[in-house]
N, C-alpha and C positions, 0 to 999 in steps of 0.2 A: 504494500500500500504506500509504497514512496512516491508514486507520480511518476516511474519511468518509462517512457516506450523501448521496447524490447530491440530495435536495432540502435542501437549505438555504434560511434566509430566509423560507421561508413555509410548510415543510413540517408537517405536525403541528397545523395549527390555529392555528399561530403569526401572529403580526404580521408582517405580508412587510417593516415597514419596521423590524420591530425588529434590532438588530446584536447578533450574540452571537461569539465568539473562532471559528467557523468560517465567520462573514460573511466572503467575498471581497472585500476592499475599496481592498489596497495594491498598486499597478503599482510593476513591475518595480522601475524606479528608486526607488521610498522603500522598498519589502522588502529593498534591498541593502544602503542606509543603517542601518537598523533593526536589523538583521541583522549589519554591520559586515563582510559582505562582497561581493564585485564583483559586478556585474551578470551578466559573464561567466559566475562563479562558480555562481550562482543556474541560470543556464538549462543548465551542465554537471551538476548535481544535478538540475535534472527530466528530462535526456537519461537519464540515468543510473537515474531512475527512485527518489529519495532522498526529495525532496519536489516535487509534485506539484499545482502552482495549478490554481486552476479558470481554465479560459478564457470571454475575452468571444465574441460573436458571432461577430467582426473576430480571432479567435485572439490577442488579445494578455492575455496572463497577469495574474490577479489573482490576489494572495498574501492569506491571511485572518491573525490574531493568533496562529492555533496552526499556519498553517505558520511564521512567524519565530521563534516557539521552538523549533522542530525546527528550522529554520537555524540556528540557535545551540547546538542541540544537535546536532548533525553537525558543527559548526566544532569545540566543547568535544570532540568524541569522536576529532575527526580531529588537532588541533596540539596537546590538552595530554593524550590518552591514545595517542594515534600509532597508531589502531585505523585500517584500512585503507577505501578505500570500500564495500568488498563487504561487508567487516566490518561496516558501518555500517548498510547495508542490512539485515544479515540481523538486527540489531541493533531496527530500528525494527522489522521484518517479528515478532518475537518478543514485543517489548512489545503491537504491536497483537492481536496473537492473543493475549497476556496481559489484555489489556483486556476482548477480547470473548468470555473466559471466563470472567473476573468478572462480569461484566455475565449469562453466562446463568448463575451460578451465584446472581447475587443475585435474577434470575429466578425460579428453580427453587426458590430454598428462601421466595421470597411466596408460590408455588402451593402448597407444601408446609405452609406456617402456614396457607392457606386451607384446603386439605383436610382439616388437624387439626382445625381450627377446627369445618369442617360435619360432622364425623365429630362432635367431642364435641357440638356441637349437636342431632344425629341422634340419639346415644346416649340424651342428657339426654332429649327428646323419648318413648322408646320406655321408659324408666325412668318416663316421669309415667305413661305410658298402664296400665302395671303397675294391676289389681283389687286394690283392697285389702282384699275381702271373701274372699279368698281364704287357707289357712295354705299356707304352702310345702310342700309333698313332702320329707320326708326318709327316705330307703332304710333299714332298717332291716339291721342286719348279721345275718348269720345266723352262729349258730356251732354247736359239736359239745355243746356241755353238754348234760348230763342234767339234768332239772329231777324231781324226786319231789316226789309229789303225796299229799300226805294229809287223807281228808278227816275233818272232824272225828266224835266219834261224839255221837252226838243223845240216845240213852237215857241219859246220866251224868248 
């Protein structure tokens, strides 16, 4: 439940050799280091289902740069806010679905500049096409007046 899509590395067109904060690249032992806590520690947190390394071929755990902030931020959440593990979980579990509703909301509102966008385009277009040999139509009101009519006299 960390928020990761499953191709990293070279997913997207990317450089498979480029390294970015979701490259798996720290074993066990220097994530713990890094991390500032036990090995132990670390593999009771992915039992647990807290943070979640990718694995090699051979099953042995590789931690990337945004799991050791999430290990640091479940350390920070569990000894100096004394929030519990479940707590923790449900914790990460709230941010990430925080994340990936900002993400479709900055979505939704590009589609939505797009669509304004070919709409006033549209419009603009349908305004040039306007004849402008033409006078506009305007309704004329009808009302109840009486109009008297006189005509002039011609013998005077």
């Amino acid at each position: 439940m960390d928020g990761r899509n499953g191709g990293r590395g070279g997913a997207g067109g990317r450089n498979p050799y480029e390294l970015t904060e979701e490259t798996p690249v720290y074993v066990i032992s220097v994530a713990a280091e890094l991390s500032g806590l036990h090995p132990q520690t670390l593999r009771q947190y992915d039992r647990l289902g807290l943070v979640s390394p990718d694995r090699t071929a051979g099953r042995g755990r590789r931690y990337s740069a945004r799991d050791i902030a999430l290990l640091r931020q479940v350390q920070a959440l569990s000894q100096d806010e004394g929030v519990n593990l479940a707590g923790i979980k449900r914790i990460i579990e709230l941010e990430t679905q925080v994340a990936a509703l900002q993400a479709k909301v900055a979505e939704l509102t590009d589609a939505l500049d797009g669509a304004a966008s070919a709409m006033a385009q549209r419009e603009a277009q349908v305004h040039a096409s306007y004849r402008r040999d033409l006078v506009p139509y305007q309704q004329v009101q009808q009302t109840s007046a009486l109009v008297v009519w006189k005509p002039k006299n011609k013998r005077s």
